[in-house]
C-alpha positions as CSV (number, residue, x, y, z in Angstrom):
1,X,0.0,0.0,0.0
2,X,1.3,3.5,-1.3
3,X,1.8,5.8,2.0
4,X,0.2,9.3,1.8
5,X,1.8,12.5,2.8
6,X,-0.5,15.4,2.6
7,X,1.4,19.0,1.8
8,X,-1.0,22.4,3.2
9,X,-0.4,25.6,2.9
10,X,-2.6,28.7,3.7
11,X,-4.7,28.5,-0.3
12,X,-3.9,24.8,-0.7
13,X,-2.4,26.6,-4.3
14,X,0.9,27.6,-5.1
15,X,3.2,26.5,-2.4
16,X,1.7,23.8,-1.5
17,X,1.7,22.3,-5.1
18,X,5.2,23.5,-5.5
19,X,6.7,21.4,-2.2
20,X,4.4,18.8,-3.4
21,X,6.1,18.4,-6.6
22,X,9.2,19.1,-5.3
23,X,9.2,16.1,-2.4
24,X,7.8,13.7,-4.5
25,X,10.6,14.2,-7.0
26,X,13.0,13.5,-4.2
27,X,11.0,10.8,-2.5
28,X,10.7,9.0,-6.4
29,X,14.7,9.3,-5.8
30,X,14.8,7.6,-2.9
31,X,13.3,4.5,-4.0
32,X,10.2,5.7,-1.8
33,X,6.9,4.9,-2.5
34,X,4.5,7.5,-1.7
35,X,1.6,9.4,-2.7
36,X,1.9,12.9,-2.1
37,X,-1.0,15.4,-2.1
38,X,-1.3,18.9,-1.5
39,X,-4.2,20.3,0.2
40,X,-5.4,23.9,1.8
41,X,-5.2,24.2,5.5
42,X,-8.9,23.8,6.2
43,X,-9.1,20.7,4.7
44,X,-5.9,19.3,6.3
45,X,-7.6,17.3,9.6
46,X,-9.9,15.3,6.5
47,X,-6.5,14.6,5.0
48,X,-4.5,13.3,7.8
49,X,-6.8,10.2,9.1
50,X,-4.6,7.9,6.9
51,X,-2.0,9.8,6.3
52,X,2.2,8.8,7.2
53,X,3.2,12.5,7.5
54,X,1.8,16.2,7.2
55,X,4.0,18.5,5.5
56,X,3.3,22.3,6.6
57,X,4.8,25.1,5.0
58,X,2.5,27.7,8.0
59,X,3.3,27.9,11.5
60,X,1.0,25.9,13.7
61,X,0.7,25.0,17.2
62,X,-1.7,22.7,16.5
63,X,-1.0,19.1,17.7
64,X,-1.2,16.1,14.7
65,X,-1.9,12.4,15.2
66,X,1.1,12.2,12.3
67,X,4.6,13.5,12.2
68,X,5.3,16.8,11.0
69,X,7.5,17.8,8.4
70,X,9.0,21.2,8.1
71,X,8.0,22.2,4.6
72,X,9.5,25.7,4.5
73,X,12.8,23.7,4.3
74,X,11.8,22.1,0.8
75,X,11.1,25.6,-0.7
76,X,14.4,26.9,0.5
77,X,16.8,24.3,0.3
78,X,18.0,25.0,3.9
79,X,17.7,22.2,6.7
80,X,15.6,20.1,3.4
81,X,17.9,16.7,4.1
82,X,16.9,16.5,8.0
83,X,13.1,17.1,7.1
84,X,13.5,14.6,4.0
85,X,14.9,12.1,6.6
86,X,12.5,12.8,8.8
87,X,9.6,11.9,6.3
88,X,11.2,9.2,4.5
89,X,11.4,7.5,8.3
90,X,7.2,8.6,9.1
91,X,6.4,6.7,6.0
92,X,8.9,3.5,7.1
93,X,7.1,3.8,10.4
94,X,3.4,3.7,8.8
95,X,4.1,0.0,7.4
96,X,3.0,1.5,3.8
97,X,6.6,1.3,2.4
């Protein structure tokens, strides 16, 4: 079964869809199978009930049922290996990889 990361961003548009691209180029690298999805913020709760990972490029304080992934750090190259770690082990963890 294909794990699913869900990507949000404030308009579920531009950034979102851009980090969404973007990871699942690098997760395709990695020899990771995923299915990644980008999604506006007020739709993100839907999203994550079978989701491995959330991917947020906004602050929140909001506590997840799923690891976080820092998305700011796939739009600016900085800290992007950590985060990428960090989801490829989230998906490992779900049992859909």
């Amino acid at each position: 079964m294909t794990a699913k990361v869900i990507v949000a961003c404030g308009s579920g548009v531009a950034t979102s869809q851009t980090v969404a691209s973007k990871v699942n180029r690098l997760l395709k690298e990695a020899k990771v199978d995923a299915d990644v999805q980008a999604v506006d913020l007020k739709s993100v709760d839907r999203h994550l009930t079978d989701a491995a990972a959330y991917i947020t490029i906004v602050r929140e304080n909001k506590p997840r049922s799923v690891p976080v992934i820092n998305g700011i750090a796939f739009l600016t190259g900085m800290g992007q290996d950590q985060e990428l770690a960090k989801l490829i082990e989230a998906i490992k963890a779900s049992g859909s990889n």
